[in-house]
BAZAKOL-684966 format. One record per residue: x, y negated, z negated of N, C-alpha, C in turn; residue in three letters. Coordinates in steps of 0.05 Angstrom, whole numbers, always signed. Each point is the difference from the previous one (the first is absolute). Layout:
% BAZAKOL-684966
X/Y/Z/X/Y/Z/X/Y/Z/ala .
...
END
This chain:
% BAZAKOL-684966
+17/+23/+0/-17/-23/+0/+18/-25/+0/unk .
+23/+14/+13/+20/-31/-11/+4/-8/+22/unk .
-4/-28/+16/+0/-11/+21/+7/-30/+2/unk .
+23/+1/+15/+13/-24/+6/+9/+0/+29/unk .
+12/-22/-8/+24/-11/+32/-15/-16/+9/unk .
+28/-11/+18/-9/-18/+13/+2/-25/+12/unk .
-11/-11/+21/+12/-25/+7/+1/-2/+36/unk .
+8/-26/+6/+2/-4/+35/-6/-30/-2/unk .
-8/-15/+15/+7/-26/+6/-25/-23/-11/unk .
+12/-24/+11/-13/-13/-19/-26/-31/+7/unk .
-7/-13/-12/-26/-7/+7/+7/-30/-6/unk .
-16/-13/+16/+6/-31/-3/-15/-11/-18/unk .
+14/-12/-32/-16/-6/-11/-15/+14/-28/unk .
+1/+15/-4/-8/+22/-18/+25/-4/-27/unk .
-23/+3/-16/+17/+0/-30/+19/-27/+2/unk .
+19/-3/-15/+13/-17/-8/+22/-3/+29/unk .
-3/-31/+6/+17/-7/+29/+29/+19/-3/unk .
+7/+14/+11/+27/+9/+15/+24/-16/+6/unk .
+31/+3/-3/+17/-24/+10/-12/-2/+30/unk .
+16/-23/+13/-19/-11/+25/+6/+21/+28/unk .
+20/+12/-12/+21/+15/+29/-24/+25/+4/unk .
-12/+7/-22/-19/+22/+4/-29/-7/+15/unk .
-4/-22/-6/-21/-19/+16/+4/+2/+28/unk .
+25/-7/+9/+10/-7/+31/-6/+38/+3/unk .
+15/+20/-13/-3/+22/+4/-27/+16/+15/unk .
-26/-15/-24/-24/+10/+2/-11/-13/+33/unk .
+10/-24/+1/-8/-17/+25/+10/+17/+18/unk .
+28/-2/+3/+11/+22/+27/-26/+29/+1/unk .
+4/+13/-20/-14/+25/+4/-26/-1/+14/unk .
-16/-22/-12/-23/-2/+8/+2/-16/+41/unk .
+20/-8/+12/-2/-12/+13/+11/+29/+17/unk .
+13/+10/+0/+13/+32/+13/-25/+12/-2/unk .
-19/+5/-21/-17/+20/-3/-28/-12/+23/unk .
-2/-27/+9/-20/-8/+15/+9/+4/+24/unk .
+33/-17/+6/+6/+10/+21/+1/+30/+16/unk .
+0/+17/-15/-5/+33/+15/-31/+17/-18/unk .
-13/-26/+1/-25/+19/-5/+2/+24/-30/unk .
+16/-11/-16/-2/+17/-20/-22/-8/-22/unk .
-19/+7/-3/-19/-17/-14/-13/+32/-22/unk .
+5/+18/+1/-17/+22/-18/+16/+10/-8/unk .
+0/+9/-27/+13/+13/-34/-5/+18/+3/unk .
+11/+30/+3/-16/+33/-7/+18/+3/-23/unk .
-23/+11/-31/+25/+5/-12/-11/+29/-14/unk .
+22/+19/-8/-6/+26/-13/+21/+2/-23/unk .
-16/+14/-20/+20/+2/-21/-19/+7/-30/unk .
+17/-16/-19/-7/+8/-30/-14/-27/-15/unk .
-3/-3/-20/-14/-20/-22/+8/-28/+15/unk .
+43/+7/+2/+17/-27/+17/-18/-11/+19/unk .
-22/+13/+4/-13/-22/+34/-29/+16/+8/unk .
-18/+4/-27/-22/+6/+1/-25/-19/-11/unk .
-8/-19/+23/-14/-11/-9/-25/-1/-14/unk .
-4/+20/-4/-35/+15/-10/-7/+16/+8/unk .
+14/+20/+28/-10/+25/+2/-15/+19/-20/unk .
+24/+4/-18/-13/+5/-23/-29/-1/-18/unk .
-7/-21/+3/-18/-13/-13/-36/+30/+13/unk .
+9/+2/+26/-20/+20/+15/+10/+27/-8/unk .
+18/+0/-2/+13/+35/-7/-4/+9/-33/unk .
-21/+28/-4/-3/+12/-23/+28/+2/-18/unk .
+13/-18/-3/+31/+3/-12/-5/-23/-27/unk .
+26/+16/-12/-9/-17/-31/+22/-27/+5/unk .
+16/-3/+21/+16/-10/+2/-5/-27/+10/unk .
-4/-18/-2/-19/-22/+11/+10/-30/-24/unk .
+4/-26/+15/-2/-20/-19/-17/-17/+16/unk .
-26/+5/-1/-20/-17/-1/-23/-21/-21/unk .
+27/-6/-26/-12/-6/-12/+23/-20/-13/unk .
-19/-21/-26/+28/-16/-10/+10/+15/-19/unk .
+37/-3/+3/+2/-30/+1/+22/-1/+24/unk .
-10/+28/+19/+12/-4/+18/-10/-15/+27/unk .
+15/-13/+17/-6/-28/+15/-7/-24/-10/unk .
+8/-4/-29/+6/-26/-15/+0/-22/+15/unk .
+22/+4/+23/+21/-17/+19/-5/+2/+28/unk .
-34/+8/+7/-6/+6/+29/-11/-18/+6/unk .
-17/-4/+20/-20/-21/+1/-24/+5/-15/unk .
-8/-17/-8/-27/-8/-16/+9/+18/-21/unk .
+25/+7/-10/+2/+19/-23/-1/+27/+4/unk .
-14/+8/+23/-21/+24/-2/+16/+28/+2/unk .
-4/+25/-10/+16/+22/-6/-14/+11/+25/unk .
+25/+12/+18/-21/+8/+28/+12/+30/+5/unk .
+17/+14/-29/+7/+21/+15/+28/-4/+0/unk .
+17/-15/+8/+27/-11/+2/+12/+9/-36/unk .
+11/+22/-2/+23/+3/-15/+23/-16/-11/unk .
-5/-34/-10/+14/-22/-2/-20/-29/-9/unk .
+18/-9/-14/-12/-29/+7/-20/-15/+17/unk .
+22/+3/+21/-20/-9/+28/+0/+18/+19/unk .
+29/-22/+24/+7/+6/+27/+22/+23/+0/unk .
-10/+29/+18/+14/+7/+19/+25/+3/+21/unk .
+14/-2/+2/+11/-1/+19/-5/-2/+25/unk .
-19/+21/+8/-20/-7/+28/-14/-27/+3/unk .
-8/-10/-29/-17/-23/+8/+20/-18/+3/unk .
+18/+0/-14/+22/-16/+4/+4/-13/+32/unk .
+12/+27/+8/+0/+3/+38/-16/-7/+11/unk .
-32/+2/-11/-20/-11/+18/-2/-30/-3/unk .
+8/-10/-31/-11/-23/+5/+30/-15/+11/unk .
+27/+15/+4/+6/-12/+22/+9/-11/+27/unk .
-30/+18/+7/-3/+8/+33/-27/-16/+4/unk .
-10/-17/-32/-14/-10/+3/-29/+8/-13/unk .
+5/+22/-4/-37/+19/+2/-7/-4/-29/unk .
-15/+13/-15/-20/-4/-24/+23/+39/-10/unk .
+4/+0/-29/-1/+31/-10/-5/+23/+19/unk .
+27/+18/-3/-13/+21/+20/-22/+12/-23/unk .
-26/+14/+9/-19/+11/+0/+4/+25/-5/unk .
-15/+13/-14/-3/+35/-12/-14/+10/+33/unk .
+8/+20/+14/-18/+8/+19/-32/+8/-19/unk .
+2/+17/-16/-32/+5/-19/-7/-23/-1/unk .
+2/-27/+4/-15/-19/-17/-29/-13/+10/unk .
-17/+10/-6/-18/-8/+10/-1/-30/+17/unk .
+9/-8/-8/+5/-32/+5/+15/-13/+32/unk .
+14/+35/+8/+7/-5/+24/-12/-19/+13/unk .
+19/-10/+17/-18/-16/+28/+10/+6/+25/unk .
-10/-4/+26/+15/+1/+20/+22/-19/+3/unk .
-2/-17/-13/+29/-17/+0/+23/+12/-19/unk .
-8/+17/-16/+20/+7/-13/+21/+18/+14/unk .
-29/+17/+19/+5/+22/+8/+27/-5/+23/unk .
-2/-16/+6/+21/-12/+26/+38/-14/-12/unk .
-14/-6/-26/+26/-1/-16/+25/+16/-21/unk .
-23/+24/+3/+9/+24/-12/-16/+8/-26/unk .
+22/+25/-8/-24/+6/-33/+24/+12/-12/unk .
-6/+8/-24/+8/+20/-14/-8/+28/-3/unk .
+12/+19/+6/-5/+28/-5/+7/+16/-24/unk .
+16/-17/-16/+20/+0/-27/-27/+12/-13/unk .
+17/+25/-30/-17/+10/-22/+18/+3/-20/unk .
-6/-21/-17/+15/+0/-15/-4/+33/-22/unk .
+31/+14/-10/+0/+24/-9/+16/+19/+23/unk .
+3/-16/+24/+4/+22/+31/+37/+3/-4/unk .
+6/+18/+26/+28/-2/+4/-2/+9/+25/unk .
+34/+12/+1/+6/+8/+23/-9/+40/+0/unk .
+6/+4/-23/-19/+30/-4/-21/-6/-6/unk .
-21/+19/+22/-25/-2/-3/-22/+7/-30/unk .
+20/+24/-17/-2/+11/-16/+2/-20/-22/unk .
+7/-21/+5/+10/-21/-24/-25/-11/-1/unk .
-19/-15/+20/-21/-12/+5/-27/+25/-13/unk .
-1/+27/+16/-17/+13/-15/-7/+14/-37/unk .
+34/-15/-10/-4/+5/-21/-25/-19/-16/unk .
+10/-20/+6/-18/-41/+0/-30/+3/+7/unk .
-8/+21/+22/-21/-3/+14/-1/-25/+14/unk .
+22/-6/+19/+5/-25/+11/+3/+3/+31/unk .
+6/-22/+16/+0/+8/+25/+32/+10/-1/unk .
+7/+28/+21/+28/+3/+13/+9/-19/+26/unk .
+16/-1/+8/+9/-15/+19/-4/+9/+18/unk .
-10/+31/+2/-13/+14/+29/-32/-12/-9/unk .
-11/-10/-10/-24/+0/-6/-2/-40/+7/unk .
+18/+2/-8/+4/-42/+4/+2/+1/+36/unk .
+16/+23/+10/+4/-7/+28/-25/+9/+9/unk .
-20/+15/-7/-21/+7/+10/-21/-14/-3/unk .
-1/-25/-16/-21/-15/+3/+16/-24/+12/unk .
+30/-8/+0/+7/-14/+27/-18/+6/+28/unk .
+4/+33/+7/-18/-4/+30/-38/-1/-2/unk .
-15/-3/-23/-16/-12/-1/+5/-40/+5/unk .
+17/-10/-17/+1/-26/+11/+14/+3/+31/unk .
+7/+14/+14/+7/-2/+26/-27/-2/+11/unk .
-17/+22/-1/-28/+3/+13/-15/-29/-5/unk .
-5/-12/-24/-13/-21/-4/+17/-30/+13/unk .
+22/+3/+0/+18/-21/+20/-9/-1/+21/unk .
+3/+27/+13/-12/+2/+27/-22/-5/+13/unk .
-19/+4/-11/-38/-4/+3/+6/-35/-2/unk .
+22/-12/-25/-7/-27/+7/+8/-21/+18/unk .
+33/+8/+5/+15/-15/+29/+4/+19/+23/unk .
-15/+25/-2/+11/+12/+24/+27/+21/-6/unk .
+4/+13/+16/+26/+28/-6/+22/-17/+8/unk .
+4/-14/+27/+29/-10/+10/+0/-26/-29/unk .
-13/-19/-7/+7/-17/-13/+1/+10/-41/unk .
-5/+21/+0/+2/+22/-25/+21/+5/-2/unk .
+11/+18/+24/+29/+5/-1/+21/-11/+1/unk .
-7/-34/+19/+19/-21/-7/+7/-13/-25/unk .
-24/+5/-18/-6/-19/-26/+21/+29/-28/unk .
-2/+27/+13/+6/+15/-19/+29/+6/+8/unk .
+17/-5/+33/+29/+1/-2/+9/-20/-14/unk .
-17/-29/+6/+16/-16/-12/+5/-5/-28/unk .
-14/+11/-16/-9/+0/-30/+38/+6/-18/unk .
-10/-3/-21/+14/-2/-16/+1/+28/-13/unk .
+2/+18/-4/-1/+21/-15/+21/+5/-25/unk .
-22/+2/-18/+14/+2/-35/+1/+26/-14/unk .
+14/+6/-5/+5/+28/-26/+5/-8/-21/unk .
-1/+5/-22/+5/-4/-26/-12/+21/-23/unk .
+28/+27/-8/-15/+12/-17/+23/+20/-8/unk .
-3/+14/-23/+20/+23/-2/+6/-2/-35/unk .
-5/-14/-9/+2/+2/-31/-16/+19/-12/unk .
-29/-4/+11/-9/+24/-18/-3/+27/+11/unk .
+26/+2/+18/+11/+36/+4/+18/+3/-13/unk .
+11/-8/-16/+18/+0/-20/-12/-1/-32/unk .
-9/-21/-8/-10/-3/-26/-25/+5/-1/unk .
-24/+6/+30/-34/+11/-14/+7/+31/+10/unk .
+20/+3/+21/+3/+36/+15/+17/+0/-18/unk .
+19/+4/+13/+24/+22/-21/+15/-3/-21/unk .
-9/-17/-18/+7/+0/-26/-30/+2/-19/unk .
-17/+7/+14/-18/+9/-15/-21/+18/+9/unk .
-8/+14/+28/-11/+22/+8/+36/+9/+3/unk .
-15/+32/-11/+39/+26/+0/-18/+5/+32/unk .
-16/-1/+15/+3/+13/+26/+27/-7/+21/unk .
-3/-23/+11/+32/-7/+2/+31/+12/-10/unk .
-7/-11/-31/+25/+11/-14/+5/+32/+4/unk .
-10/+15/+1/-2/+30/+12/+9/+3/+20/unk .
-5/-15/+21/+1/+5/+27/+36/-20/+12/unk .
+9/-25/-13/+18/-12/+7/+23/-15/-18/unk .
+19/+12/-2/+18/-22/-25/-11/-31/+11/unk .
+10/-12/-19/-3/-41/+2/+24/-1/+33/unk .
+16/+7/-1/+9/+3/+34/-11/+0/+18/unk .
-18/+31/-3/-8/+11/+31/-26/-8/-13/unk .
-16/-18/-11/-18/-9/+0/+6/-39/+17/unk .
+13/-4/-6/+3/-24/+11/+5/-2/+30/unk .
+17/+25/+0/-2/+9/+39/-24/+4/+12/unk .
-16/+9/-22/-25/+9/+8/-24/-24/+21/unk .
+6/-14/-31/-22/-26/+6/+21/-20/+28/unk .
+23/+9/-3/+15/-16/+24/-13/+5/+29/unk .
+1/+23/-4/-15/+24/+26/-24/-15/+8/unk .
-23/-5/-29/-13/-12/+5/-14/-17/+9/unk .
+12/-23/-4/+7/-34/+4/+0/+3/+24/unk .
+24/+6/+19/+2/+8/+27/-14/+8/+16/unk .
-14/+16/-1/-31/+7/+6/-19/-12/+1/unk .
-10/-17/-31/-17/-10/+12/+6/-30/+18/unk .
+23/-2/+2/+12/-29/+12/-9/+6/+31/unk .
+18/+30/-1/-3/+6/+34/-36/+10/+8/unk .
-16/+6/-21/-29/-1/+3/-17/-29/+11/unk .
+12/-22/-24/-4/-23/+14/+4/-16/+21/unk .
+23/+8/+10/+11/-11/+32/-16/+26/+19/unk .
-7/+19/-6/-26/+22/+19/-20/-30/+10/unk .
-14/-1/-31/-25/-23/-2/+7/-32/+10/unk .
+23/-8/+5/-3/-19/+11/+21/-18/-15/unk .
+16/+9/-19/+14/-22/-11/+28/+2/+16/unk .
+8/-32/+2/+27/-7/+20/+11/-16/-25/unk .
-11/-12/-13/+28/-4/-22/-12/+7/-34/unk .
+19/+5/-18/-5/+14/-19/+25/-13/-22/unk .
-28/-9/-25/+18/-9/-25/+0/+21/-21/unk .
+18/+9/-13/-6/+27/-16/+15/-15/-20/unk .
-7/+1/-36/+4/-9/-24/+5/+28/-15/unk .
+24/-23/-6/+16/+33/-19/-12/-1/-25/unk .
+5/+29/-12/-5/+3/-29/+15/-24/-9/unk .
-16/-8/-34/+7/-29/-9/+28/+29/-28/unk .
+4/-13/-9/+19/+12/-34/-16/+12/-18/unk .
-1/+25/+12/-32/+8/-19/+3/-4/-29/unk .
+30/+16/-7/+10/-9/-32/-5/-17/-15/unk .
-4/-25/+18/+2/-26/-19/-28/-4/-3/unk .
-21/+14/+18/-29/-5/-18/+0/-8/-32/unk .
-15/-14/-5/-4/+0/-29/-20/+26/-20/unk .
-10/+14/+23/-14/+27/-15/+16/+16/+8/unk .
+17/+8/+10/+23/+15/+6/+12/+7/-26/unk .
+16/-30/-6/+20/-5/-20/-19/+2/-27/unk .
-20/-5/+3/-22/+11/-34/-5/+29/+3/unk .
-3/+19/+19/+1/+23/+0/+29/+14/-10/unk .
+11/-8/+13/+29/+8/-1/+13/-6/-34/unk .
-7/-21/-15/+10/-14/-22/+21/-14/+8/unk .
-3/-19/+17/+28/-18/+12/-11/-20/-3/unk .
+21/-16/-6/+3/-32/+9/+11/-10/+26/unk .
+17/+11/+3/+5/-3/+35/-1/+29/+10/unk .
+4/-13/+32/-7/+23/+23/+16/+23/+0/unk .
-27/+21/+9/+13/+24/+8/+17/+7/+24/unk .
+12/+7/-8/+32/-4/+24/-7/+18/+18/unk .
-8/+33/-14/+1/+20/+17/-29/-7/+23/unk .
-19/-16/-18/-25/-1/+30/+11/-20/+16/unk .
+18/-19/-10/+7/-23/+18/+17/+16/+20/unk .
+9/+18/-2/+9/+11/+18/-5/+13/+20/unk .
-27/+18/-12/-7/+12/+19/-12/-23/+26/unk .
-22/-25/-7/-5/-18/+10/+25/-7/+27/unk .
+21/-1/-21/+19/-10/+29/+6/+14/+14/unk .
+5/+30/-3/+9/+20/+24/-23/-2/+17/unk .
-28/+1/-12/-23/+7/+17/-5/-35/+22/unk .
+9/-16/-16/+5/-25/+17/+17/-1/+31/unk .
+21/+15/-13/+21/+8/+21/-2/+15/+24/unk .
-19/+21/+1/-13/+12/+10/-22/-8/+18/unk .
-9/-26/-16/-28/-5/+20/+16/-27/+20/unk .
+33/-2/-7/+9/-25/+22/+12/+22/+15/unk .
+10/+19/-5/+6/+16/+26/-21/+5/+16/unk .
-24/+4/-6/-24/+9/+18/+4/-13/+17/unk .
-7/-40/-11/-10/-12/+12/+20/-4/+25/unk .
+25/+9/-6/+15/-10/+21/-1/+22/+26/unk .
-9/+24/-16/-3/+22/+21/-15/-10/+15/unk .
-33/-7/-13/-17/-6/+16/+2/-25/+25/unk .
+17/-19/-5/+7/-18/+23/+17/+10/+15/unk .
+14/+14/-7/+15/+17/+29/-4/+22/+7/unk .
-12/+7/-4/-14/+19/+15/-34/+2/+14/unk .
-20/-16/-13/-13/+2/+12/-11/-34/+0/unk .
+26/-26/-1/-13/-18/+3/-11/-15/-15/unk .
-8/+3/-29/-23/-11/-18/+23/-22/-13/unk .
-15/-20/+4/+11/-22/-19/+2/+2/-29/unk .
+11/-3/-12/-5/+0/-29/+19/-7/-17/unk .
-13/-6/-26/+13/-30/-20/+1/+30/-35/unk .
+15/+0/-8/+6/+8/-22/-6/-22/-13/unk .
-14/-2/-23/+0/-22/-29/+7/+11/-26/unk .
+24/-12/-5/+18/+13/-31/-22/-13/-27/unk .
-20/+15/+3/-17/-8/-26/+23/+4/-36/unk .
+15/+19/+16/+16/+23/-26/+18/-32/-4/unk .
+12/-13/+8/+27/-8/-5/-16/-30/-8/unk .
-22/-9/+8/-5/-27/-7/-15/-3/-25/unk .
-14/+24/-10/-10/+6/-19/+19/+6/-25/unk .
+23/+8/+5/+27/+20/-19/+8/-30/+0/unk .
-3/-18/+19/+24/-33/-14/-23/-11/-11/unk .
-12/-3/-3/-30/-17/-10/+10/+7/-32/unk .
-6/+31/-3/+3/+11/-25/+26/-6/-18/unk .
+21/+2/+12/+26/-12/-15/+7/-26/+6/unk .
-9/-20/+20/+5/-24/-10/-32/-12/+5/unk .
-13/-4/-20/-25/-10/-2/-10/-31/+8/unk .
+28/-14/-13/-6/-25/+9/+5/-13/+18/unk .
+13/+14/+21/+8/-5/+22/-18/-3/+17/unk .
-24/+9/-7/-23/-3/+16/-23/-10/-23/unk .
+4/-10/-18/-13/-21/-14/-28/+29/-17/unk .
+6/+23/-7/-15/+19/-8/+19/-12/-35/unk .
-16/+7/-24/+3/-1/-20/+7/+40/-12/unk .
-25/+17/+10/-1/+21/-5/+6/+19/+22/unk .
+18/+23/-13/+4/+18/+31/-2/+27/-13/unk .
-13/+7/-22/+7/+20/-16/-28/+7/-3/unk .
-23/-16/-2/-21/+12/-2/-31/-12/+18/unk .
-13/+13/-2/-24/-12/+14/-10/-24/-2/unk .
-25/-13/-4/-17/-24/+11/-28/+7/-18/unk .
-7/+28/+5/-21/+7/-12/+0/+15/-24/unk .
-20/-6/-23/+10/+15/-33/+27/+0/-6/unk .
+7/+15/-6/+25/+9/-15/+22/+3/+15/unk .
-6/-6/+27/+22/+4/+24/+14/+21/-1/unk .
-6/+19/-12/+15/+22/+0/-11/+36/+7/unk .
-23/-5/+8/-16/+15/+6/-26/+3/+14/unk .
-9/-16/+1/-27/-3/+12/-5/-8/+36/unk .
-4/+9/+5/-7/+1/+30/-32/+17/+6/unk .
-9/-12/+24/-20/+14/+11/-23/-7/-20/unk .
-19/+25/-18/-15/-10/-15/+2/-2/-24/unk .
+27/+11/-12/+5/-13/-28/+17/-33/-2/unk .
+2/-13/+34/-3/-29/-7/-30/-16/+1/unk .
-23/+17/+0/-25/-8/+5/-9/-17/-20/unk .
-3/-31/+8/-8/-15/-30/+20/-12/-15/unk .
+30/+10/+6/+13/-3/-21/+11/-33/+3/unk .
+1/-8/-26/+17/-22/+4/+24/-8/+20/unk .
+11/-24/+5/+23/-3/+17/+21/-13/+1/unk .
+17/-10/+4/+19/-21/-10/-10/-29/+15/unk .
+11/-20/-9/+0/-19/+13/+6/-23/+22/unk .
+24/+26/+8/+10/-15/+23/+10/+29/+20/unk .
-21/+6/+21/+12/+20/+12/+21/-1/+16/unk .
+2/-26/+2/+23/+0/+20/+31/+5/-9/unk .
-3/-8/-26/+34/+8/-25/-5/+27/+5/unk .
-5/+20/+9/+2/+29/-6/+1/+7/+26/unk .
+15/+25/-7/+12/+16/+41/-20/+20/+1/unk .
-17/+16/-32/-21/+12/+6/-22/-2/-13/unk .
-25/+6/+17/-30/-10/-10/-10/+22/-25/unk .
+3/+24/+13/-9/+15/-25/+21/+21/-4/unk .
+4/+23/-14/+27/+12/-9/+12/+18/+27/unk .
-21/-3/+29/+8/+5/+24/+5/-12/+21/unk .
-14/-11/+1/-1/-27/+21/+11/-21/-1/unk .
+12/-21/+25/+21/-23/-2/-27/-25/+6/unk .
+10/-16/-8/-23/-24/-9/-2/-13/+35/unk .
-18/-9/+7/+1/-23/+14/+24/-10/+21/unk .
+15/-8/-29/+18/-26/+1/+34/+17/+12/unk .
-6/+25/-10/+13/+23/+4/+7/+7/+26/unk .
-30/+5/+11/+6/+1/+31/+6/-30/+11/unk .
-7/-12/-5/+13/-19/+24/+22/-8/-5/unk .
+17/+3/-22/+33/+2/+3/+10/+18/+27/unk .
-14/+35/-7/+9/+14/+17/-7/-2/+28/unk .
-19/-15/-2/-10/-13/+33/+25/-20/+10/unk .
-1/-15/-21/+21/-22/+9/+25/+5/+21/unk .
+3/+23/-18/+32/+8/+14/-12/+26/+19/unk .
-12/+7/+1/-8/+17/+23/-9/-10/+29/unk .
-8/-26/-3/-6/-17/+19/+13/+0/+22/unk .
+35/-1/-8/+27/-10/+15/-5/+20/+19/unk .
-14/+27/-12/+8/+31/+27/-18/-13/+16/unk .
-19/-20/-2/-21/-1/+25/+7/-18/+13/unk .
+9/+13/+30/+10/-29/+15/-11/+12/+43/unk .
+11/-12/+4/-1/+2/+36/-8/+27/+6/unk .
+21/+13/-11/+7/+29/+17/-23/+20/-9/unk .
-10/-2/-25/-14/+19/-12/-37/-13/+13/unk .
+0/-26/+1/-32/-3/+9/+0/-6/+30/unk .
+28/-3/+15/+3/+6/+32/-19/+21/+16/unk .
END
């Protein structure tokens, strides 16, 4: 049930102003992204970039309530695992658009539909088995209601202008923490079947697949977000009895990181796919040891109750601190807000000519 990561680019305007160089940043992006028609978000993944799917799915896993989305618009708790903003919305709003959207959300519109959605469940991974523990969507199950929004694209601009709107798209991954801390450190099916090694090869195998599944369906460029420092969770380190991070998960995090930049590089040479690695692991790991360097007060514990435990629905109701933006995480899993758009910040720089060409 432990779900993080995360991150990708950034939004004009949102949260607390940015130095100015990131401004000019957001401007370029958004001016490349009009110029070649890049205008729609597809994103798949975990809690990192589930806007409310959830919220429709029989799963206990869900933050549709306060005091999460404190920091959204109108306050309102929509499902979003955080404060507020996303990462995706981030990117949307700066490409210009409104929040990417839950595909479940009733609320759809045909305008949304043309800008993209989310397929994200939060609880999911890259093992499918990780998601059916959750009763959550798998990523074969996220790509399977992708070609439902293909069908409904289509009925609305037509097939040739569908398929233009879905090469040129943006395609997002984000997920893999809770194959580690909700699969195999707590269902033994896994642990039976793979040491922490040939389990990480495993989910590598994975990753790859469904990347090369997505470029089947239509994706030409592809942002994939690494596992964040699982160790340094703050319910990690209260399970564990630590005060600081666990070395040996931080580890595993980084080999399995390592792994998903070799993919990506496979995947551009060999079959072409553009794609942007985002070091969620390394911007999150300096946040935590130098705190004030990015103007955070707390890096040790959550935002919500006791910061040291509560996520999902034992943060339901609970009190909160008073400044979410001093903290790198919202509840004893999740990175605040203010969190991601550091890691946006600097993830930004990967977006340039060659990748939205």
């Amino acid at each position: 049930m432990l779900i993080v990561a995360f991150v990708t680019l950034l939004v004009a305007g949102a949260l607390q102003p940015l130095p100015s160089v990131v401004a000019l940043d957001v401007h370029l992006l958004r001016q490349l992204a009009a110029k070649h028609n890049v205008t729609s978000i597809l994103v798949f993944g975990d809690s990192s970039v589930d806007p409310g799917n959830n919220n429709f799915i029989k799963t206990d896993l869900k933050g549709n309530f306060p005091p999460y989305g404190g920091n959204f618009i109108n306050h309102k708790p929509t499902g979003r695992l955080c404060d507020g903003l996303l990462a995706p919305d981030f990117i949307a709003e700066a490409m210009g658009h409104p929040p990417i959207p839950a595909f479940l959300d009733p609320t759809l519109t045909q305008a949304d539909l043309t800008r993209g959605a989310s397929f994200a469940s939060a609880g999911s991974g890259y093992d499918d088995l990780t998601a059916n523990i959750s009763n959550v969507w798998s990523f074969t199950t996220q790509a399977n209601y992708f070609l439902h929004y293909k069908i409904h694209l289509t009925k609305l601009v037509g097939p040739l202008e569908s398929s233009k709107l879905i090469n040129n798209a943006i395609f997002l991954m984000s997920m893999g923490s809770n194959d580690f801390l909700q699969n195999y450190l707590v269902d033994f099916t896994r642990q039976k079947q793979y040491t922490v090694e040939q389990y990480v090869e495993f989910l590598s195998r994975r990753m790859l697949y469904d990347a090369k599944m997505l470029h089947k369906l239509g994706a030409r460029r592809l942002v994939v977000v690494g596992v964040p420092p699982m160790g340094c969770m703050p319910l990690i380190k209260y399970l564990k009895g630590q005060k600081t991070c666990v070395d040996q998960l931080n580890q595993v995090a980084f080999s399995f990181n390592s792994k998903i930049i070799k993919n990506l590089e496979l995947l551009q040479s060999k079959i072409g796919l553009k794609t942007i690695y985002v070091d969620a692991y390394s911007t999150i790991q300096e946040a935590i040891k130098n705190p004030t360097k990015f103007g955070f007060v707390e890096a040790s514990k959550g935002c919500c109750g006791t910061g040291t435990y509560e996520y999902g629905e034992t943060c339901k109701d609970m009190p909160v601190c008073k400044e979410s933006t001093k903290y790198v995480f919202w509840d004893a899993v999740h990175p605040t807000q203010r969190m991601y758009q550091i890691i946006v910040k600097k993830a930004i720089a990967s977006i340039g000519e060659e990748f939205l060409v």
